[in-house]
LUMVO-500385 format. One line per 10 residues: number of its first residue (from 1); for each residue x, y, z of N, C-alpha, C. Coordinates in steps of 0.2 Angstrom, whole numbers, m for minus. Layout:
LUMVO-500385
NUM) X,Y,Z,X,Y,Z,X,Y,Z; ...
end
This chain:
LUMVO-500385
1) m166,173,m368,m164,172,m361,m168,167,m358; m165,163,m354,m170,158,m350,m169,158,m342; m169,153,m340,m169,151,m332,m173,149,m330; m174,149,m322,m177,149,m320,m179,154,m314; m186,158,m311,m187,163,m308,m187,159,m300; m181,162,m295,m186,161,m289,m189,163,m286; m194,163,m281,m197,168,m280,m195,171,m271; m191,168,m270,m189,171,m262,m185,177,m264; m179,177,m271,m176,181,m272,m179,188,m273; m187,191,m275,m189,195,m277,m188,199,m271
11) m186,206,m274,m187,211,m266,m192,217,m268; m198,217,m263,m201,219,m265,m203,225,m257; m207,233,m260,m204,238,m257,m206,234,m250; m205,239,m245,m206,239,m238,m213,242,m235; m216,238,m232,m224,243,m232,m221,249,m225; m223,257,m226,m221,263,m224,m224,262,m215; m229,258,m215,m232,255,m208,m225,250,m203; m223,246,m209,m219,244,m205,m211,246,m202; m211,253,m207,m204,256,m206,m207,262,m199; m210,264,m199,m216,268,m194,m214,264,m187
21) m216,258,m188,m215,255,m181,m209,249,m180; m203,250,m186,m197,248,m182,m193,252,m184; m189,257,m179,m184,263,m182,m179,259,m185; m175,254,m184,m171,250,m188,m170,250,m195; m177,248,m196,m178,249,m203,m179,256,m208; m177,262,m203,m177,268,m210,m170,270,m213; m173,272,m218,m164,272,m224,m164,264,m227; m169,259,m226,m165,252,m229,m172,251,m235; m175,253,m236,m178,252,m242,m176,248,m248; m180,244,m251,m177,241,m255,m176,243,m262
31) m171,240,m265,m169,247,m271,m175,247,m276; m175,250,m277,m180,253,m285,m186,257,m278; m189,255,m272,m195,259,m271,m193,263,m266; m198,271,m265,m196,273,m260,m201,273,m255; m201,279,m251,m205,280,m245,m212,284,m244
end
């Protein structure tokens, strides 16, 4: 396999501080991490 990697695409978890202080953001975690 080849390609090329981009890196804006990477989803990487949510820091738990920031889910803490915007309620918006709970339940949207990014797939593969949890809380």
């Amino acid at each position: 396999k080849g390609g090329t990697w981009a890196p804006y695409k990477a989803l990487l978890p949510l820091p738990s501080q920031e889910i803490s202080r915007n309620p918006s953001l709970r339940g949207h975690q990014n797939p593969g991490y949890t809380n």
